[in-house]
The first five atom37 places (N, CA, C, CB, O) and aatype in JSON, in Angstrom:
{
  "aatype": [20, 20, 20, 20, 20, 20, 20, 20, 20, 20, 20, 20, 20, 20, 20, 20, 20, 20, 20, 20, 20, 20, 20, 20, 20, 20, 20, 20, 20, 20, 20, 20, 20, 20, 20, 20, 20, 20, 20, 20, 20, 20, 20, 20, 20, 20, 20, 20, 20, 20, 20, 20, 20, 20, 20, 20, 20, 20, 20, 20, 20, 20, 20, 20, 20, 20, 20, 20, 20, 20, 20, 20, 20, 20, 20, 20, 20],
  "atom_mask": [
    [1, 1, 1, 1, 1],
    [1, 1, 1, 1, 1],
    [1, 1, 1, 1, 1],
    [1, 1, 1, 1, 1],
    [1, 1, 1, 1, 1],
    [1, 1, 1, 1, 1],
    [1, 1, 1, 1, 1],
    [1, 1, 1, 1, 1],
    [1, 1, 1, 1, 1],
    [1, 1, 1, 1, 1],
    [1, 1, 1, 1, 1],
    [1, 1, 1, 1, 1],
    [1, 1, 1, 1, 1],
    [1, 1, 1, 1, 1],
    [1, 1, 1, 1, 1],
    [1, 1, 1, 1, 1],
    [1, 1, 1, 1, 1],
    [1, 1, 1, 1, 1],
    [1, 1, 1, 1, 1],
    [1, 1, 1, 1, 1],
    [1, 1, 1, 1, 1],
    [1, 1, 1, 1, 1],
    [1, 1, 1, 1, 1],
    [1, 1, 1, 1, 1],
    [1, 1, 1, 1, 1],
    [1, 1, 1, 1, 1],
    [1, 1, 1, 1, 1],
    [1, 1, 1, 1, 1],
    [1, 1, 1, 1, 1],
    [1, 1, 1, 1, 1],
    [1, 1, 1, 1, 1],
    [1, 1, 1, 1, 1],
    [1, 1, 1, 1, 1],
    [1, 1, 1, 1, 1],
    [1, 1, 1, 1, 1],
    [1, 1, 1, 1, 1],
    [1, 1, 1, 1, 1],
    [1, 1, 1, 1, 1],
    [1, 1, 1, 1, 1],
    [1, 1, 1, 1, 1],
    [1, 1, 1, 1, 1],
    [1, 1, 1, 1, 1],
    [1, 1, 1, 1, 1],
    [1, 1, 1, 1, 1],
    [1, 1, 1, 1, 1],
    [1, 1, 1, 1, 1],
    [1, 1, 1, 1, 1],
    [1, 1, 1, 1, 1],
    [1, 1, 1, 1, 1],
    [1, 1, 1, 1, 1],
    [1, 1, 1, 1, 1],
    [1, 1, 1, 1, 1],
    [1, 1, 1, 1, 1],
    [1, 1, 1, 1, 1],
    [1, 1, 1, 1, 1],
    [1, 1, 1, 1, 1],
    [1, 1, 1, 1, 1],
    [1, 1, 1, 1, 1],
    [1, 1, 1, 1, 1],
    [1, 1, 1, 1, 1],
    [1, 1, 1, 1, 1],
    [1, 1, 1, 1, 1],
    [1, 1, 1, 1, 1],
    [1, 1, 1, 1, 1],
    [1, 1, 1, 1, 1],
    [1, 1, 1, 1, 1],
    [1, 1, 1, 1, 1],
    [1, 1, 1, 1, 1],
    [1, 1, 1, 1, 1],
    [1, 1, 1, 1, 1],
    [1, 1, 1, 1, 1],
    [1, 1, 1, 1, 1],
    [1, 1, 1, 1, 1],
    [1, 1, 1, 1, 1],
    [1, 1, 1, 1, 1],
    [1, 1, 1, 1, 1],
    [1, 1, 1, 1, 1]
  ],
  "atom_positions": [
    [[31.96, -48.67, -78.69], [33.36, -49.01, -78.78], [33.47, -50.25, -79.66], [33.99, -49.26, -77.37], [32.71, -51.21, -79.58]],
    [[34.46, -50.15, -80.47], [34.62, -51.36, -81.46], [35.16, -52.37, -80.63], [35.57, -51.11, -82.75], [35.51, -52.12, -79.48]],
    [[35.27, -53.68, -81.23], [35.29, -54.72, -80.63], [37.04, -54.52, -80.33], [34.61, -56.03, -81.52], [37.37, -54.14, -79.2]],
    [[38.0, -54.76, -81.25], [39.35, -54.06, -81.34], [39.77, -53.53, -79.77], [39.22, -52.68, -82.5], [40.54, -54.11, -79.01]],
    [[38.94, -52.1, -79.48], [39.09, -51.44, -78.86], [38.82, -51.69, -77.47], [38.7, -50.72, -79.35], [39.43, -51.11, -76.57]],
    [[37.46, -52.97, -77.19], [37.38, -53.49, -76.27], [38.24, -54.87, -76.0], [36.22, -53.52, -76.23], [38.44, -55.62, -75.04]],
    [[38.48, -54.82, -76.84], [39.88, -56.3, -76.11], [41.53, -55.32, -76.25], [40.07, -58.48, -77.84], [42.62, -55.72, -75.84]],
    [[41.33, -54.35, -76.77], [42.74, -53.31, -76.33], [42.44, -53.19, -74.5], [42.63, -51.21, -77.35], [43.23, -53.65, -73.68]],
    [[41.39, -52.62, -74.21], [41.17, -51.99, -72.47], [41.56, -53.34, -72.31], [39.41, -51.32, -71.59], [42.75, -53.59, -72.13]],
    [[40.63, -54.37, -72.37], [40.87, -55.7, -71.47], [42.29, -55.91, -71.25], [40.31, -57.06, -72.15], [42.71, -55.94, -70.09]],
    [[43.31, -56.08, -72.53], [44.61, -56.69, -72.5], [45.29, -55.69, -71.38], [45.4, -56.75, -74.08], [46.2, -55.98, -70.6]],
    [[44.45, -54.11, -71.55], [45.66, -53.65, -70.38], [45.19, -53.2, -69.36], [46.65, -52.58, -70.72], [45.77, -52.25, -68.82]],
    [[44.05, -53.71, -68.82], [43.74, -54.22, -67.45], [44.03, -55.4, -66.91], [42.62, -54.2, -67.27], [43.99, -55.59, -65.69]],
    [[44.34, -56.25, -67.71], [44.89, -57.85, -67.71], [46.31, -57.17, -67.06], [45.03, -58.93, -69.62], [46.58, -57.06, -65.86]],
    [[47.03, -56.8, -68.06], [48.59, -55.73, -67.44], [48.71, -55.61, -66.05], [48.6, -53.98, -67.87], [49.36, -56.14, -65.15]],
    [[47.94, -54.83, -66.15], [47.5, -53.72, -64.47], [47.58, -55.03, -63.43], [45.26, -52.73, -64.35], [48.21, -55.27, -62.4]],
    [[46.85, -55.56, -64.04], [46.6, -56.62, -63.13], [47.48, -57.92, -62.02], [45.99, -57.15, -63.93], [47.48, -58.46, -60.92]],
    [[48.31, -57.79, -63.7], [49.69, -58.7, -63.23], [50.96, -57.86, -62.79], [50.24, -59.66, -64.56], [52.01, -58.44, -62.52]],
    [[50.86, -56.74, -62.74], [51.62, -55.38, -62.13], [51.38, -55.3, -61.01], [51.31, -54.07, -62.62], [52.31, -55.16, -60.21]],
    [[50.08, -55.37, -60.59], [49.48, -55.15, -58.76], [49.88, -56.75, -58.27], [47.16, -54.76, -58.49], [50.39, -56.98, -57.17]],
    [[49.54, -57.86, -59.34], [50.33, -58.89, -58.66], [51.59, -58.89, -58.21], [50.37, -59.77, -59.28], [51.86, -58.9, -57.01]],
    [[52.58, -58.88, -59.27], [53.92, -58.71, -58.47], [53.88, -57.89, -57.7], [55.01, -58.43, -59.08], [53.91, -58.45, -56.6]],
    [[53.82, -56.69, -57.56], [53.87, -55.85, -56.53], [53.03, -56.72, -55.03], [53.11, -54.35, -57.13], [53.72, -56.45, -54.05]],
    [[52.5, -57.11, -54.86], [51.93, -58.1, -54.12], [52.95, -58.92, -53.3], [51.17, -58.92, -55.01], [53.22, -58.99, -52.1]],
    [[53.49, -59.65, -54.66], [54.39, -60.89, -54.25], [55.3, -60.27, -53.36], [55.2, -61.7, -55.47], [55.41, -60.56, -52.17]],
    [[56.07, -59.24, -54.07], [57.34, -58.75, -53.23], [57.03, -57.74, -51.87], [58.35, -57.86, -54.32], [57.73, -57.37, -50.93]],
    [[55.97, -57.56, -52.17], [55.56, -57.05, -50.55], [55.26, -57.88, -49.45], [54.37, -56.29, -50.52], [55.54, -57.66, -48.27]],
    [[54.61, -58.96, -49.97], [54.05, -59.92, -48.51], [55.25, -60.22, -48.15], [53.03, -61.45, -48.64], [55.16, -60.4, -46.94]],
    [[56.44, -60.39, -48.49], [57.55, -60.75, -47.79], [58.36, -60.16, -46.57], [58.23, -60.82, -48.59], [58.93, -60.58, -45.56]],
    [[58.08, -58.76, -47.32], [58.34, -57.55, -46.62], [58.03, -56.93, -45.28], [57.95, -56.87, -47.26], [58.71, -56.36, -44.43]],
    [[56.64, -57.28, -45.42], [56.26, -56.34, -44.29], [55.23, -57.37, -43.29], [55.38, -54.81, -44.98], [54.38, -58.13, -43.74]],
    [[55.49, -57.2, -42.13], [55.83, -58.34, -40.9], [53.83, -58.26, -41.27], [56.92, -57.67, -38.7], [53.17, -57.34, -41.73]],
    [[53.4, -59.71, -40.78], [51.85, -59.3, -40.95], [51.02, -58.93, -42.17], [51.68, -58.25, -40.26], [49.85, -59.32, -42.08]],
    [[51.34, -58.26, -43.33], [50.62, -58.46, -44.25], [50.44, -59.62, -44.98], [50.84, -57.73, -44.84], [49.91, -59.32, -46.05]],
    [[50.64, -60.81, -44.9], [50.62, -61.6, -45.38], [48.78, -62.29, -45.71], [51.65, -62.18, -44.63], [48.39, -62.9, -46.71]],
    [[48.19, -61.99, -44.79], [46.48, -62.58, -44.94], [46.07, -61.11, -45.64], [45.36, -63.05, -43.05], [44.98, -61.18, -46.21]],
    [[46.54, -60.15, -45.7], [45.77, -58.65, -46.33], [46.32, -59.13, -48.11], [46.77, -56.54, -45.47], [45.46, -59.44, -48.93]],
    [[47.54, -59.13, -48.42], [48.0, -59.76, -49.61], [47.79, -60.59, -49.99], [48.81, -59.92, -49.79], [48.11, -60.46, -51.17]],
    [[47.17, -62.13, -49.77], [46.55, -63.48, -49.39], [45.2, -62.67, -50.59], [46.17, -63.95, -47.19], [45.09, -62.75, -51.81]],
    [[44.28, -61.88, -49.43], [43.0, -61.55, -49.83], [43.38, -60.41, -51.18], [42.07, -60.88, -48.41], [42.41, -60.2, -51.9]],
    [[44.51, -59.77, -51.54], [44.22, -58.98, -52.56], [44.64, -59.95, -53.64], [44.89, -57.58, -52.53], [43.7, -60.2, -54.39]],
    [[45.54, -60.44, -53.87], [46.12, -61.81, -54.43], [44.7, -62.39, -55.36], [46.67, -63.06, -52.9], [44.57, -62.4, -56.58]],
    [[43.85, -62.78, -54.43], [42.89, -63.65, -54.82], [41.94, -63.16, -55.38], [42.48, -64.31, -53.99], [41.29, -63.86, -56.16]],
    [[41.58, -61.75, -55.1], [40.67, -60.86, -55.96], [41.24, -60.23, -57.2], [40.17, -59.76, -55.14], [40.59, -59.89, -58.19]],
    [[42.1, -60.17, -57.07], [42.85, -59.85, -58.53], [42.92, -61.2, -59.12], [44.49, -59.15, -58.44], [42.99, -61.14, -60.35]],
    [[42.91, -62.49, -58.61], [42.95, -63.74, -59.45], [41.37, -63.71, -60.21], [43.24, -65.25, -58.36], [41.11, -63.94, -61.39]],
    [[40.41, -63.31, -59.06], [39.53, -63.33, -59.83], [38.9, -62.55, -60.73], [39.0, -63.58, -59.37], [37.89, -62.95, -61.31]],
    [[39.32, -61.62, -60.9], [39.2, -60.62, -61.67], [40.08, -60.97, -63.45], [39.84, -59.34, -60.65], [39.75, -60.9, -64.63]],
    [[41.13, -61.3, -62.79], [41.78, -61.87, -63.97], [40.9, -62.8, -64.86], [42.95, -62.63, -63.51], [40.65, -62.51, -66.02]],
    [[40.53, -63.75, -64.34], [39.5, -65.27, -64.59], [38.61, -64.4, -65.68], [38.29, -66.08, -62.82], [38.5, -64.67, -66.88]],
    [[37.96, -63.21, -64.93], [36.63, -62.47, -65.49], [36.86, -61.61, -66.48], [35.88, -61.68, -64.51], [35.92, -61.06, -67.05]],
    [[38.18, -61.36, -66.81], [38.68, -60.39, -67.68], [38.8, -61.18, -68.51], [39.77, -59.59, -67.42], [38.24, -61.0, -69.6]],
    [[39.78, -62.6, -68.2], [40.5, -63.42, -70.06], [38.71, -63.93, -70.8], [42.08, -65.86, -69.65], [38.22, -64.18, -71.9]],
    [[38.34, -63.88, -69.59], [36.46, -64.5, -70.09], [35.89, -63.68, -71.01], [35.15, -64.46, -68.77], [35.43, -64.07, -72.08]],
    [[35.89, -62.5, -70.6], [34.99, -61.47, -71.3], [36.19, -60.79, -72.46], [34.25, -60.15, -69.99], [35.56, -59.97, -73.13]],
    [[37.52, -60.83, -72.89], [38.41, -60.92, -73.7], [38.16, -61.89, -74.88], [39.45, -61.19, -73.0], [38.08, -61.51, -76.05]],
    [[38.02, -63.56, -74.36], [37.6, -64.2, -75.64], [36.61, -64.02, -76.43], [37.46, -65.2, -75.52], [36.54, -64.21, -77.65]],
    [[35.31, -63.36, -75.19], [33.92, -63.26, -75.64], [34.27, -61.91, -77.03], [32.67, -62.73, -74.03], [33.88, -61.55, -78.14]],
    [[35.08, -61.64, -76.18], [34.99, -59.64, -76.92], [35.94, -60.43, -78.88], [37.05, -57.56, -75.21], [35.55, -60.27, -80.04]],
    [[36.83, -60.99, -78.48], [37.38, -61.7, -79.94], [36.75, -62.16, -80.66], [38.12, -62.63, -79.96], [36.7, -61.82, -81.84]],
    [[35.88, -63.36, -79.96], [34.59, -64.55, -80.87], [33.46, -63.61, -81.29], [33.68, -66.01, -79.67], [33.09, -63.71, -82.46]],
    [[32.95, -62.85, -80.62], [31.86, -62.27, -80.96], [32.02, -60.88, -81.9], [31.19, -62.06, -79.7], [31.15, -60.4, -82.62]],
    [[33.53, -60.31, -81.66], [33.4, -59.02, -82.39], [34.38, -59.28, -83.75], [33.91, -57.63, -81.35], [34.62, -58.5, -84.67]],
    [[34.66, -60.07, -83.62], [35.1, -60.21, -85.21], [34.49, -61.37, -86.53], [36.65, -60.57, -85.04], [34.72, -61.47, -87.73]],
    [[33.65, -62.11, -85.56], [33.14, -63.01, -86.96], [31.75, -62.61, -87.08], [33.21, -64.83, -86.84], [30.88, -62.9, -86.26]],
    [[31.58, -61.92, -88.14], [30.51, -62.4, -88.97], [29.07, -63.03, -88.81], [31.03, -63.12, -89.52], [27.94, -62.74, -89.19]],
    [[29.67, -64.05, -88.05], [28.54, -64.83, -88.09], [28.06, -64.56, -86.78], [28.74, -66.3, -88.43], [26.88, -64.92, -86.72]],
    [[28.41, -64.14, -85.82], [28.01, -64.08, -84.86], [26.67, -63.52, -84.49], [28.8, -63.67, -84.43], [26.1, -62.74, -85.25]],
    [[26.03, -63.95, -83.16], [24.47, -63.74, -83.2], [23.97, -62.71, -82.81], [23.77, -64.54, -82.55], [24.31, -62.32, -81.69]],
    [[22.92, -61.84, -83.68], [22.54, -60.97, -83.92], [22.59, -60.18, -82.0], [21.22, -61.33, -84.89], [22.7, -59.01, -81.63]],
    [[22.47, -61.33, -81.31], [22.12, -61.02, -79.74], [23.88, -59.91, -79.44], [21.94, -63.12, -78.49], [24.22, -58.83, -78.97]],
    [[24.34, -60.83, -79.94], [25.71, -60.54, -79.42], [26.35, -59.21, -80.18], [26.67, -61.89, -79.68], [27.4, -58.6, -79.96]],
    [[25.56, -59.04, -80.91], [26.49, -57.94, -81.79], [26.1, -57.01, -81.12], [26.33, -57.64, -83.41], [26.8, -56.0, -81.18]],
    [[25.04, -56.96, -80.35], [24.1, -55.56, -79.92], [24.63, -55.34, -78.73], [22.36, -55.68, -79.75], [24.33, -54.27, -78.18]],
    [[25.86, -56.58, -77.8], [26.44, -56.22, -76.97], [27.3, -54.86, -76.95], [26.97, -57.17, -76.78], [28.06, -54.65, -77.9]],
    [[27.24, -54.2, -76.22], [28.03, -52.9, -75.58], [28.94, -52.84, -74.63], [27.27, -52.09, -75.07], [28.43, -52.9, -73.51]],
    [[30.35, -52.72, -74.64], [31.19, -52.75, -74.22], [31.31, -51.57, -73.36], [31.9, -53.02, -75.03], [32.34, -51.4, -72.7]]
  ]
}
């Protein structure tokens, strides 16, 4: 997969991501008690997010310059 193509998936799992968030937000309000189940999905989608914009810059810096190190080009997305 070209580099392009791997920061296309990322940006729209990044999406997804902030989609299951709101949906999140406006539910814990909702429903009596979910609030520690939404708490815990909340925070795994935070971290997931963290691990996505991470491996997004990597996928930019490394798949479009040039110069980048021979290690990195051989990465596989």
């Amino acid at each position: 997969m070209d580099p392009v193509s791997s920061v296309a998936s990322i940006i729209a799992v990044l999406q997804l991501s902030e989609a299951v968030l709101s949906s999140c937000y406006r539910f814990v309000g909702k429903v009596k008690d979910a609030a520690s189940d939404i708490d815990r999905v909340i925070h795994q989608i935070g971290y997931l997010t963290t691990i996505l914009q991470h491996l997004k810059n990597l996928a930019e810096l490394y798949g479009t310059s040039p110069d980048a190190p021979a290690s990195s080009k051989s990465l596989k997305f």
